[in-house]
Rosetta silent file (secondary structure, phi, psi, omega in degrees, C-alpha in Angstrom):
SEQUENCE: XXXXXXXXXXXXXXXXXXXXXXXXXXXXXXXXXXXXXXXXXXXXXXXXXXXXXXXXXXXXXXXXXXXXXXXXXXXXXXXXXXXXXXXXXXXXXXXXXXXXXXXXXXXXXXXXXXXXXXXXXXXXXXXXXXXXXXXXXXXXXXXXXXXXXXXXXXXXXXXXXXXXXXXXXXXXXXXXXXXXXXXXXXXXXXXXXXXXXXXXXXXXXXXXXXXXXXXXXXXXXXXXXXXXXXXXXXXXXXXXXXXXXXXXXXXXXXXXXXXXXXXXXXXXXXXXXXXXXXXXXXXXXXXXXXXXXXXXXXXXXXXXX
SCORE:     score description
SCORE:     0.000 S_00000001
   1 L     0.000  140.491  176.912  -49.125   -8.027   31.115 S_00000001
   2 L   -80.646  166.391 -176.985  -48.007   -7.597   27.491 S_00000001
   3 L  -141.936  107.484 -164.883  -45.034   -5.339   26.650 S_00000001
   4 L   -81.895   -6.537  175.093  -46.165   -4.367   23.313 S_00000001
   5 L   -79.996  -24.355 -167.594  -42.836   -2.918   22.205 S_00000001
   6 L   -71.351  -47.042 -162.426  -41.500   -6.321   21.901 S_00000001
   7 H   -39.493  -75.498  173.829  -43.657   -7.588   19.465 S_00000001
   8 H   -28.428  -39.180 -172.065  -41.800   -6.041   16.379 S_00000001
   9 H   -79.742  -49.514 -168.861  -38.229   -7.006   17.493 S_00000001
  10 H  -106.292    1.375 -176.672  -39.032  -10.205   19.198 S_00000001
  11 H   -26.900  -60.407 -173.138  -42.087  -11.574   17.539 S_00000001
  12 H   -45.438  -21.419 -158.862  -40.596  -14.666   16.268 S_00000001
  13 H  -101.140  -33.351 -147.461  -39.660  -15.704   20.182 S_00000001
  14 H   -58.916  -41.807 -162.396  -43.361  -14.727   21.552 S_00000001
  15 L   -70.955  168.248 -162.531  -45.386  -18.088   20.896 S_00000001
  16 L  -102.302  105.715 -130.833  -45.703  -20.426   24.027 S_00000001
  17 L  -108.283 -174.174 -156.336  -43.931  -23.601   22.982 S_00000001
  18 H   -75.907  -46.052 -177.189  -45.500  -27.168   23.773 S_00000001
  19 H   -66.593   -2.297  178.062  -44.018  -27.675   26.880 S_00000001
  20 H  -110.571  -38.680 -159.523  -45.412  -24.421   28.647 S_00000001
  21 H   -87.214  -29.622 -179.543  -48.903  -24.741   26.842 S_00000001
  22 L  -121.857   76.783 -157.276  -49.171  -28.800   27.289 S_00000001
  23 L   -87.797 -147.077  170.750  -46.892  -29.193   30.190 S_00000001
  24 L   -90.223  139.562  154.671  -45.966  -32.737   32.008 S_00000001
  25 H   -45.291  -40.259 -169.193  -47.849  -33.308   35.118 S_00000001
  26 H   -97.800   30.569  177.233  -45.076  -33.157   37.160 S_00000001
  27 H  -128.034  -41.393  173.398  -44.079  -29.194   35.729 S_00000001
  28 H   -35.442  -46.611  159.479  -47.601  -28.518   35.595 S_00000001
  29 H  -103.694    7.035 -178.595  -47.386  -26.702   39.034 S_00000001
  30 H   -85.174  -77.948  165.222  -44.300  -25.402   39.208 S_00000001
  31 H   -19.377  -91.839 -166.703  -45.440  -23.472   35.908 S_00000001
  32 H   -28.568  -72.778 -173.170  -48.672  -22.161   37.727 S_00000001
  33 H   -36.630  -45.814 -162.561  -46.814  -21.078   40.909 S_00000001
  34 H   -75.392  -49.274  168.186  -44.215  -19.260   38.417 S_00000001
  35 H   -52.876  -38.039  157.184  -47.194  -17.528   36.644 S_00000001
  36 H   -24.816  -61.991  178.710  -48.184  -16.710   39.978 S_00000001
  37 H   -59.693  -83.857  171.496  -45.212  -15.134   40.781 S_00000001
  38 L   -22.572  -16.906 -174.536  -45.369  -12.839   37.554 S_00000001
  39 L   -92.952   -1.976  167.468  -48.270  -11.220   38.746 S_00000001
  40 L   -66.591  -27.994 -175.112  -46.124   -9.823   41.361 S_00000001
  41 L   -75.722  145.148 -175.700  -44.493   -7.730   38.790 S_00000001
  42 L  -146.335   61.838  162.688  -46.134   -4.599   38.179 S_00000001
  43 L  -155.755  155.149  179.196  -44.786   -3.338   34.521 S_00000001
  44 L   -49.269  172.916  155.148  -45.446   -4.641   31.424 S_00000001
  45 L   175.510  166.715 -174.092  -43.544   -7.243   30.079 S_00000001
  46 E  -112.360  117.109 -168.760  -43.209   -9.697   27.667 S_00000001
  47 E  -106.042  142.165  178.690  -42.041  -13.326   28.083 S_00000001
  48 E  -121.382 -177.969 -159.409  -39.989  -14.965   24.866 S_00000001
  49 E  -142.961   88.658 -144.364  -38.912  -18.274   24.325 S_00000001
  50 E  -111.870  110.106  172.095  -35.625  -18.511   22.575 S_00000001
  51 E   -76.709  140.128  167.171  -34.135  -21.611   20.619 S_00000001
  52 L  -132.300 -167.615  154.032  -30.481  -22.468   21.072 S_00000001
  53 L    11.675  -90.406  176.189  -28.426  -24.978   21.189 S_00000001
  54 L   -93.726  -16.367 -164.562  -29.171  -26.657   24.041 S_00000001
  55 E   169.390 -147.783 -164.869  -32.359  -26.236   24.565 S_00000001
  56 E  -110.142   96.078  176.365  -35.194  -23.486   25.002 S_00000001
  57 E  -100.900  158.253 -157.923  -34.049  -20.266   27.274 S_00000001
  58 E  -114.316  110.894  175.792  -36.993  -18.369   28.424 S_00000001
  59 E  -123.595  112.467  171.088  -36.112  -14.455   28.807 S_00000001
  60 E   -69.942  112.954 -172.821  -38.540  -12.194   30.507 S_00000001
  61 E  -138.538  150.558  178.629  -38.151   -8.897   29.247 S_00000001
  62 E   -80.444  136.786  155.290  -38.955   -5.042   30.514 S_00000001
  63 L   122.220  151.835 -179.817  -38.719   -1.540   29.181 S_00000001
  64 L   -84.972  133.226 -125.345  -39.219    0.113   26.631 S_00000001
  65 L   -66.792  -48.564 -162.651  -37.244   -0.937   23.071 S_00000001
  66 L   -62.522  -31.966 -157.664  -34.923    2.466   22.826 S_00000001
  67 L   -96.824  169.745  176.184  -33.161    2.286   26.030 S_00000001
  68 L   -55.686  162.541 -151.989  -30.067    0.427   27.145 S_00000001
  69 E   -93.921  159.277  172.837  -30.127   -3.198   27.565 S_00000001
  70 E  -159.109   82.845  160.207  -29.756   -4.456   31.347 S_00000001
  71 E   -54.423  131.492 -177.872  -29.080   -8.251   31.268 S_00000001
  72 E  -124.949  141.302 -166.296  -30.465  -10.112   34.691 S_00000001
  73 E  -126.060  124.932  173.521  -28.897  -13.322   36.186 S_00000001
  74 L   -97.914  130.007  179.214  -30.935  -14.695   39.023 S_00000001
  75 L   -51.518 -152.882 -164.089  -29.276  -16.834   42.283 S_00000001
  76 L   -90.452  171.641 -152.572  -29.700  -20.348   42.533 S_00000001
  77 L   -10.896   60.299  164.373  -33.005  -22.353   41.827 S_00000001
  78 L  -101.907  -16.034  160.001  -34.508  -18.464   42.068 S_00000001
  79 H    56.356  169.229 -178.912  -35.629  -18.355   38.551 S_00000001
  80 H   -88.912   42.097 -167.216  -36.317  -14.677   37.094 S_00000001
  81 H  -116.511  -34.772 -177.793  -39.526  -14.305   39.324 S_00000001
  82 H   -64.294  -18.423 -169.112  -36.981  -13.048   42.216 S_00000001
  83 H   -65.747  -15.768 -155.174  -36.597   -9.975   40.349 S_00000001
  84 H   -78.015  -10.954  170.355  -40.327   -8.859   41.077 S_00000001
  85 H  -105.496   13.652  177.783  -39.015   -6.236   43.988 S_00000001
  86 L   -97.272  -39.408 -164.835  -36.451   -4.573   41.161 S_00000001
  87 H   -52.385  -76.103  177.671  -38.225   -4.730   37.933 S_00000001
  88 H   -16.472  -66.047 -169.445  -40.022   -1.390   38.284 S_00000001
  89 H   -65.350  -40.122  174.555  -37.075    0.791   39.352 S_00000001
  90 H   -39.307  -97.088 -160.280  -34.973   -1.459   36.726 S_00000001
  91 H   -50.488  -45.055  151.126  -37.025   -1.365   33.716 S_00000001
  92 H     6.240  -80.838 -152.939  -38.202    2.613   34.442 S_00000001
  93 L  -112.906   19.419  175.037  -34.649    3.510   32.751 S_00000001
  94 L  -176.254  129.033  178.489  -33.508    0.597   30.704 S_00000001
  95 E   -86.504  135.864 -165.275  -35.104   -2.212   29.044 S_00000001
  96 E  -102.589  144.652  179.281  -34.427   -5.419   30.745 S_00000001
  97 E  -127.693  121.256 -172.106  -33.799   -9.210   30.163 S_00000001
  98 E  -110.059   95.984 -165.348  -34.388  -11.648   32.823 S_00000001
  99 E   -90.514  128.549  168.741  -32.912  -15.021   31.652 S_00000001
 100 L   -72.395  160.380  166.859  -34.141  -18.215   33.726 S_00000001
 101 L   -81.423  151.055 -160.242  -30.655  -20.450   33.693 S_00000001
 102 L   -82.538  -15.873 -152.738  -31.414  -23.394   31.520 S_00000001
 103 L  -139.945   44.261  141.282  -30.284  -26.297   34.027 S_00000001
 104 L  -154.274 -167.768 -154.162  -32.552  -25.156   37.142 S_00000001
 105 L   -90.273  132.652 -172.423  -36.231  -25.007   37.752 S_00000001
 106 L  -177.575 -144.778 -156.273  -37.712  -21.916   35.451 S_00000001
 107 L  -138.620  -10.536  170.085  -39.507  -21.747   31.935 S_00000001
 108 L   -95.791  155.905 -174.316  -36.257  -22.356   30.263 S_00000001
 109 E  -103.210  106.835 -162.598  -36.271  -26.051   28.773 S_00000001
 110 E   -85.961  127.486 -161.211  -32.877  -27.911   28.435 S_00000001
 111 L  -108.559  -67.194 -161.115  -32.994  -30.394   25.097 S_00000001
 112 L  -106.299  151.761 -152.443  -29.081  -31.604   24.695 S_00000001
 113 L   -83.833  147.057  163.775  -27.097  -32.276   27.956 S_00000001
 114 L  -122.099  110.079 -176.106  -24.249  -29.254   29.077 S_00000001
 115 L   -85.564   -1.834 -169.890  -21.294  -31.107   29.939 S_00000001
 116 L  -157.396  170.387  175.739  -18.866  -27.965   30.860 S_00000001
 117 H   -59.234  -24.109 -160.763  -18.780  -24.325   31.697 S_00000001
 118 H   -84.599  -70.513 -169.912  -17.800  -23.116   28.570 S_00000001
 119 H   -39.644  -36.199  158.545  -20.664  -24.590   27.016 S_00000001
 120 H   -31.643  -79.157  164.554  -22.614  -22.319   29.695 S_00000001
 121 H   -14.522  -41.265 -177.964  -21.189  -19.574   28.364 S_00000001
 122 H   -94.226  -76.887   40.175  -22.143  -20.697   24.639 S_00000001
 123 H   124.340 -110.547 -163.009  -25.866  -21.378   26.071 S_00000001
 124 H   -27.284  -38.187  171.593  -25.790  -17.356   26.995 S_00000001
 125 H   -68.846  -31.690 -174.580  -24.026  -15.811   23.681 S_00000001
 126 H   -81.257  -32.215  163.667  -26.580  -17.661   21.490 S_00000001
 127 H   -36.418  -93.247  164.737  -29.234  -15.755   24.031 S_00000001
 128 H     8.854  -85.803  179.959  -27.183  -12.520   23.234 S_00000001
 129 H   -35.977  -74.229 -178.857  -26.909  -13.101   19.413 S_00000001
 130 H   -50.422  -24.847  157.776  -30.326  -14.012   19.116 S_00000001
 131 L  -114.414   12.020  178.374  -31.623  -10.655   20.745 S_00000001
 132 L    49.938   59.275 -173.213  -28.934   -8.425   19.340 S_00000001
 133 L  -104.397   69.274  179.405  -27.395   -7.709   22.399 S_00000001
 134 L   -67.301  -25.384 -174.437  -23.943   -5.978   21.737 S_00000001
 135 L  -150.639  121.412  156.591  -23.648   -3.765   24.946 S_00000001
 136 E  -138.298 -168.416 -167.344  -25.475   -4.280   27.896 S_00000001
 137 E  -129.475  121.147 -178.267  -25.295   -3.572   31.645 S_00000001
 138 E  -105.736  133.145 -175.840  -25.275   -7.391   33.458 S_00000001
 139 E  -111.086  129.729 -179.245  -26.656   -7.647   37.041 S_00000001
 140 E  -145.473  145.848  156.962  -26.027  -11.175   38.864 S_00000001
 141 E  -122.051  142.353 -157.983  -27.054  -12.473   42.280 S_00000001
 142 L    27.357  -94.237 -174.479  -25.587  -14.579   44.378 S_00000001
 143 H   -76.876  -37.908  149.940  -24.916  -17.678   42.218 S_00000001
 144 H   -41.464  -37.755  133.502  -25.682  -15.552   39.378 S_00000001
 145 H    -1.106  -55.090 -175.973  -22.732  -13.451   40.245 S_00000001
 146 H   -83.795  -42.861  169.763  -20.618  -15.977   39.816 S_00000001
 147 H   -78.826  -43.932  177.646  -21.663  -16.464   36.285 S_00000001
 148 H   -40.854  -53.557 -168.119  -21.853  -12.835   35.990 S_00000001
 149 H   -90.773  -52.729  162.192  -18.309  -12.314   36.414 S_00000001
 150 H    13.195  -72.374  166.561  -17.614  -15.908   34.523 S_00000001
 151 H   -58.051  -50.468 -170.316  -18.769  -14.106   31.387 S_00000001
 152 H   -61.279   -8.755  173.585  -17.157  -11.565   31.863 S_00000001
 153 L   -93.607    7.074  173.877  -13.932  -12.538   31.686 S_00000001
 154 L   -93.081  -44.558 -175.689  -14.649  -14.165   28.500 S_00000001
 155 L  -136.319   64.866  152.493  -16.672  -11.282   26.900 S_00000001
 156 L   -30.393  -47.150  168.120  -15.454   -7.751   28.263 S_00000001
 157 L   -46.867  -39.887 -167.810  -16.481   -6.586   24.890 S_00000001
 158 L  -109.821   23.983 -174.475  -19.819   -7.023   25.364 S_00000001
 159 E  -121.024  103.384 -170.140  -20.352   -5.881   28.889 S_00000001
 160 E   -90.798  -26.749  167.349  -20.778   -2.174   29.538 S_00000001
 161 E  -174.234  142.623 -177.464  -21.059   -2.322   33.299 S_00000001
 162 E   -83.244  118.600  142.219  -21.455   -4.971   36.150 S_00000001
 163 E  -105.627  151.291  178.447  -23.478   -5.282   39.368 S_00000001
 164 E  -120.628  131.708  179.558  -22.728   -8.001   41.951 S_00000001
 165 E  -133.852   98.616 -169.784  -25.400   -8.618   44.417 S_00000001
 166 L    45.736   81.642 -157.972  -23.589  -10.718   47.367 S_00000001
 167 L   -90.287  130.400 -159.644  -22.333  -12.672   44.822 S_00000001
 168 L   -68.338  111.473  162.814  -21.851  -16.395   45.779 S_00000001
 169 L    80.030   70.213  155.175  -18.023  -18.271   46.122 S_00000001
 170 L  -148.659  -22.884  156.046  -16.494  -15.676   44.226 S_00000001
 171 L   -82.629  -51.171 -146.656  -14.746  -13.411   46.360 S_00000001
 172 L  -134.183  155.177  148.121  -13.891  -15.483   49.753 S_00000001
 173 L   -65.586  133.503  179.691  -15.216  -19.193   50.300 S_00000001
 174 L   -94.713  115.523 -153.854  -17.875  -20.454   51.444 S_00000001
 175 L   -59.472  124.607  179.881  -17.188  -22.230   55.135 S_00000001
 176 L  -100.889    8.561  172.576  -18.821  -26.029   54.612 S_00000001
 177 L   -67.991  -38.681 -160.738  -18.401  -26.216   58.394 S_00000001
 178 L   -83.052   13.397  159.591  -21.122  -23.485   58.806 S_00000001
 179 L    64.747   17.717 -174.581  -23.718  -25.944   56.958 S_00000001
 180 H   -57.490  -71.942 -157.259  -24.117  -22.472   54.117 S_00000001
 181 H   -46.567  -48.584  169.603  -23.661  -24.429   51.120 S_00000001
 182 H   -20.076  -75.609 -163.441  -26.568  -26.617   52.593 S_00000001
 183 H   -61.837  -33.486  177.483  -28.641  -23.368   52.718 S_00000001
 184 H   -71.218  -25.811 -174.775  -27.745  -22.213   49.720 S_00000001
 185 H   -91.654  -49.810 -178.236  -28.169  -25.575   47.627 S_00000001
 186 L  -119.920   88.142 -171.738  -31.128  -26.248   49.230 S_00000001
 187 L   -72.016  -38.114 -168.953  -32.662  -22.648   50.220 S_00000001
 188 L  -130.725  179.844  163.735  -35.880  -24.257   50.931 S_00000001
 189 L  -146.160 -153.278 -167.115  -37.402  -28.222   51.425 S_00000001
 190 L   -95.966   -1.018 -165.842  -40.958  -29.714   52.164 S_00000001
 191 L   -98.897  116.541  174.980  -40.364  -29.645   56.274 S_00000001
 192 H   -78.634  -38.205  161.584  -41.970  -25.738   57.239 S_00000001
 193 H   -31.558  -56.274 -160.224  -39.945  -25.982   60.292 S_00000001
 194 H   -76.564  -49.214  175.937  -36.682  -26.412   58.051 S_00000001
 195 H   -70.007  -40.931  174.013  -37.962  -23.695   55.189 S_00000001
 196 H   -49.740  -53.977 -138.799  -38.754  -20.868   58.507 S_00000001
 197 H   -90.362  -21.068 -167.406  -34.937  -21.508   59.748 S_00000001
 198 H   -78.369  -27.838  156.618  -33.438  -21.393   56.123 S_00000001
 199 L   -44.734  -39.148 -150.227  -35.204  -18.368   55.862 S_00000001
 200 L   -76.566  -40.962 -163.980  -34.556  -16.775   59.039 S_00000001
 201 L   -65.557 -118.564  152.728  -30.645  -17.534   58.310 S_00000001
 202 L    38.234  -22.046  174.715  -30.704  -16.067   54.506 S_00000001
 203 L  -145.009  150.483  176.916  -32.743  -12.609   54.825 S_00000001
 204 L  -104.694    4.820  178.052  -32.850  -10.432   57.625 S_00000001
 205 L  -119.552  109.718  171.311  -36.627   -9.165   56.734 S_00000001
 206 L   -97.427   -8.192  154.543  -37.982  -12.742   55.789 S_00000001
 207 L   -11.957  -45.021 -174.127  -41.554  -10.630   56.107 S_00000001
 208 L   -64.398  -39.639 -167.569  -40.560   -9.218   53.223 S_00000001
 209 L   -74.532  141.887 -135.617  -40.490  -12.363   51.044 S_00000001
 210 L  -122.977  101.785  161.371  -43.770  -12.306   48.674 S_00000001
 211 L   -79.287   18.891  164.335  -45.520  -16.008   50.259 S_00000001
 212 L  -122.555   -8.605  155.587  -46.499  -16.509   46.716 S_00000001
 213 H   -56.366  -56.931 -170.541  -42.927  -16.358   45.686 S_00000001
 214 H   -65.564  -44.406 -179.145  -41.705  -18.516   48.341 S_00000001
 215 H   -50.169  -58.063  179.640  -44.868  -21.079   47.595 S_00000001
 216 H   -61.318  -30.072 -174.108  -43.069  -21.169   43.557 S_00000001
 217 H   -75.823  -40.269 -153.140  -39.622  -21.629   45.147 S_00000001
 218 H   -76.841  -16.593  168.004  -40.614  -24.461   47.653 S_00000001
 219 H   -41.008  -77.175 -142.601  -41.913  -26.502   43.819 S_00000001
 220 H   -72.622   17.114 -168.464  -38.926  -25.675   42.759 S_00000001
 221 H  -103.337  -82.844  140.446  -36.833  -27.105   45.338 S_00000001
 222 H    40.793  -79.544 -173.555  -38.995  -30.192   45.321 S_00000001
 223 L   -75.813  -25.135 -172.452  -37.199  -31.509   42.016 S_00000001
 224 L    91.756   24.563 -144.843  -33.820  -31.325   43.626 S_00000001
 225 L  -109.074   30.958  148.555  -32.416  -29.745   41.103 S_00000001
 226 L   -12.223   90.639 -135.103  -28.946  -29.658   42.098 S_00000001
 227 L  -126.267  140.584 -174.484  -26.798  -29.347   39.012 S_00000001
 228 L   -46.960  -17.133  167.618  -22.954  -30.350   38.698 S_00000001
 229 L   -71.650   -5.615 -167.555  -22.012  -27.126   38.210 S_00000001
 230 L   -88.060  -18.628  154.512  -22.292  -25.836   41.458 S_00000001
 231 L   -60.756  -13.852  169.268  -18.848  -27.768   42.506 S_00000001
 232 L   -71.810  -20.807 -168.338  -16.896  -25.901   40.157 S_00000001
 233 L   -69.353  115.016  176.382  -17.875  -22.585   41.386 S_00000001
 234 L  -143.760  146.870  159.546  -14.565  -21.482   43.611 S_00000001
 235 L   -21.620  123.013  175.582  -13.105  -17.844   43.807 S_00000001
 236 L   -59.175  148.959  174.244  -11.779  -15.742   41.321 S_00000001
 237 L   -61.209 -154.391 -175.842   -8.024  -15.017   41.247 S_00000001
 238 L   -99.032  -76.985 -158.056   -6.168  -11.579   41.940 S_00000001
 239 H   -48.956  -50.289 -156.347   -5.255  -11.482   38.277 S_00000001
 240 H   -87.730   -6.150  158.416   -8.977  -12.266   36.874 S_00000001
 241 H   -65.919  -31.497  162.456  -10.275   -9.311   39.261 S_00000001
 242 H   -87.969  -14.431  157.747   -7.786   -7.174   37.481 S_00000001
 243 L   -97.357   22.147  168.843   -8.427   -7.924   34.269 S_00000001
 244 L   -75.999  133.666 -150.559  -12.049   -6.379   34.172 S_00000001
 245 L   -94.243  -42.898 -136.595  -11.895   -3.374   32.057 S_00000001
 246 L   -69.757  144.590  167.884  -15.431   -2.858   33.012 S_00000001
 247 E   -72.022  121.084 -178.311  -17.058   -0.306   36.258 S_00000001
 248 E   -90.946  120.693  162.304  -18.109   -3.499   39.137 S_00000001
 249 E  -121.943  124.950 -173.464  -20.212   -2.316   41.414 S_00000001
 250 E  -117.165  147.643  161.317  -20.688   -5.176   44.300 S_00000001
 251 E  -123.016  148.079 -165.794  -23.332   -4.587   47.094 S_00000001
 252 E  -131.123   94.072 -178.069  -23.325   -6.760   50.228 S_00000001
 253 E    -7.857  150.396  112.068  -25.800   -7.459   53.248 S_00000001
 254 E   -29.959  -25.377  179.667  -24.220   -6.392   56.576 S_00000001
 255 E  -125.191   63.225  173.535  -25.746   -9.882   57.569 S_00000001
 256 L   -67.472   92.677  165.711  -24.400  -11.749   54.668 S_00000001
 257 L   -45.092  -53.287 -162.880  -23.928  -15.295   55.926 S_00000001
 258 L   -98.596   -5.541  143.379  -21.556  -16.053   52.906 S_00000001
 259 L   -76.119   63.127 -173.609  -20.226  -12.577   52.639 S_00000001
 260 L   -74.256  169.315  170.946  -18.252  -10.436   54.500 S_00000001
 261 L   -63.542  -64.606  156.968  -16.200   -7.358   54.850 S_00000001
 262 H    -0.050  -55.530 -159.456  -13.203   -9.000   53.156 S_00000001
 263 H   -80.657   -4.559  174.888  -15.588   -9.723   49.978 S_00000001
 264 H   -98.070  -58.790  158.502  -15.716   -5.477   50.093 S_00000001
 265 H   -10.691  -90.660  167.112  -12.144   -5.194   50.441 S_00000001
 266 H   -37.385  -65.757  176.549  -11.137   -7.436   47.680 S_00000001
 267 H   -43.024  -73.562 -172.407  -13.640   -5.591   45.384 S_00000001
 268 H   -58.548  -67.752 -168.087  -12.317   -2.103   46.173 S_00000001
 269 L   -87.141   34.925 -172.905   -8.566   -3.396   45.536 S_00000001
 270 L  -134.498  -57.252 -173.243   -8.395   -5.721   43.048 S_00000001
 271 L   -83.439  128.355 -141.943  -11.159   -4.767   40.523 S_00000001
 272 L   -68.377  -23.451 -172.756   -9.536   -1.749   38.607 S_00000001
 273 L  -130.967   16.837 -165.021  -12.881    0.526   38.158 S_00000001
 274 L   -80.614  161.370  157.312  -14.745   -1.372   41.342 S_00000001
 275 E  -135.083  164.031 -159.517  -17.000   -0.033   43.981 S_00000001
 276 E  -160.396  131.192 -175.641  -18.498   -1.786   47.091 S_00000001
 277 E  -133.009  126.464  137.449  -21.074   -0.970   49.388 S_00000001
 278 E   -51.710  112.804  158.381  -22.546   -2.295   52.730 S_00000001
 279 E  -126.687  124.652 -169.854  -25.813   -2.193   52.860 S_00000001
 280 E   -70.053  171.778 -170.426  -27.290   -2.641   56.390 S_00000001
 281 E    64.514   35.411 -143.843  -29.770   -4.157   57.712 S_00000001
 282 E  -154.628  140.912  161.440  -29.589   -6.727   54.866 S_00000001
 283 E  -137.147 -127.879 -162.607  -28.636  -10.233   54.530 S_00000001
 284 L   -48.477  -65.464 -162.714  -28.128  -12.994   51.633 S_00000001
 285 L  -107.812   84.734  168.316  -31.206  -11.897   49.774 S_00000001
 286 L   -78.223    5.658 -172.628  -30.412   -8.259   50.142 S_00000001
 287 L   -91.585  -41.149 -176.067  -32.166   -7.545   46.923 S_00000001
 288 L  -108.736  -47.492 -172.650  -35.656   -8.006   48.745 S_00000001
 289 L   -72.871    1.695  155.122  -34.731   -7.457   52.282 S_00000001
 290 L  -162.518   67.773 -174.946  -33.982   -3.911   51.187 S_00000001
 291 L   -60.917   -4.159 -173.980  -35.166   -2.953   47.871 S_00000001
 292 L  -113.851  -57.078  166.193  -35.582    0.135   47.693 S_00000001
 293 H   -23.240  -38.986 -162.833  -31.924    0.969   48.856 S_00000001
 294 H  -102.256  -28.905 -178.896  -30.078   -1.826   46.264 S_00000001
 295 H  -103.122    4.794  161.570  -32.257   -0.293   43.143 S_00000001
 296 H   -86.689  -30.474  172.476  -31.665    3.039   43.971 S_00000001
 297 H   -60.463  -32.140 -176.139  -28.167    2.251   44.681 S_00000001
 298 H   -77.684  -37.185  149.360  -28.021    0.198   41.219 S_00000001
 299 H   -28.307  -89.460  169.420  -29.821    3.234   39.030 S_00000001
 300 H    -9.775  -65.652  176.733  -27.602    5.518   40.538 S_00000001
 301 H   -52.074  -51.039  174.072  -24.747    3.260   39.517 S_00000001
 302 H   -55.890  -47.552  174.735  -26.015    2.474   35.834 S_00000001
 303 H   -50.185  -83.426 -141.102  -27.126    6.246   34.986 S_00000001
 304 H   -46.290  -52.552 -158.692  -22.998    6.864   35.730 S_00000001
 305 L   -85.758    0.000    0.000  -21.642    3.847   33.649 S_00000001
């Protein structure tokens, strides 16, 4: 579906660049499966194609033109297709941008190599720039989290309010005894045995999961696309939880594997405007295993902030 509001603002980013319309054979179904996946969404939207830097970033975006901005950060090789049980309530009451990360499997296209975080960071601000994005509201999940609050401690300025959705290594650690980081690194593989159990451990509805979602994810696992960045990701400090000016709102599975009550704790005392919720019956991808609770909870939040 087109999002016809776009056109004027975003025109320039609209065409389909060579690499989506003529892709490589071995992208060639990962692309389908992803288009696939879009048809799960059910509001307009518009997909653009943004030169930077480094490469191509691909931003899906919702809403109508007028309303506040709601930046979206997607977990790890989850691309901005996970968003499909959110978009609706999201986009309703803000128009929304759903960035794939440049250096996993998505529609954005990486041209010159990113040797450091900061250079991440630079990747996203040229995003920003390039869509005239002075104040938004940023949403991150799981590994997206972690980049969520990354920026933010960089660009405060440009951040009007935060959600964290179980957000990955950034409160507490993640145990490498307990084989997580496995599941998390590799959420799915080509063994259906192996893809059921990573499942079972990672959502507590896996019912729930869209099998034409899951079908785009197991491509995108496929490549491996394990990126050097994901050893850097360790916990934030006392001090960089206290220096967010911004309102945090983190919500957390009750059946988090890599989350806990601690990671609620920390959040209520450290960040200076934070709030933290349980939300039961929920685990890792608590975004889907109980959607209509986390986007009523996040509206709610967003209307306030």
């Amino acid at each position: 579906m087109n999002l016809t509001s776009c056109e004027n603002d975003y025109i320039k980013y609209a065409d389909k660049p060579d690499y989506i319309t003529n892709p490589q054979p071995e992208y060639a179904s990962f692309f389908k499966a992803y288009d696939a996946s879009l048809k799960l969404w059910d509001v307009p939207f518009e997909e653009l194609y943004i030169p930077t830097s480094y490469g191509t970033a691909h931003v899906i975006v919702s809403g109508e033109s007028h309303k506040e901005s709601v930046v979206l950060l997607h977990g790890m090789n989850a691309s901005s297709t996970m968003w499909y049980p959110n978009i609706k309530a999201l986009s309703e009451n803000y128009r929304v941008f759903a960035i794939d990360f440049i250096l996993e499997p998505g529609k954005s296209f990486i041209s010159n190599e990113i040797e450091n975080l900061d250079q991440i960071n630079s990747w996203y601000q040229e995003i920003f720039t390039k869509l005239k994005l002075k104040k938004f509201h940023l949403i991150g999940a799981s590994r997206g989290g972690w980049l969520a609050v990354n920026m933010a401690l960089r660009h405060q300025e440009n951040i009007q309010s935060m959600v964290l959705l179980s957000p990955a290594q950034t409160f507490i650690w993640i145990r490498p005894s307990t084989n997580l980081l496995k599941n998390i690194i590799h959420t799915f593989s080509s063994n259906e045995r192996q893809v059921q159990e990573t499942l079972e451990s990672m959502s507590s509805h896996v019912d729930n999961i869209s099998k034409t979602y899951i079908e785009q994810y197991e491509i995108a696992n496929e490549k491996d696309s394990i990126n050097k960045f994901v050893v850097d990701m360790m916990p934030f400090s006392k001090q960089d939880f206290k220096s967010l000016k911004m309102p945090v709102l983190v919500l957390i599975g009750d059946d988090d594997m890599i989350n806990n009550k601690k990671s609620i704790r920390l959040a209520k005392e450290l960040i200076p405007n934070g709030q933290a919720k349980m939300i039961k019956n929920a685990g890792h991808f608590l975004s889907i295993d109980q959607a209509e609770m986390v986007n009523k909870d996040i509206v709610e939040f967003l209307k306030n902030n």
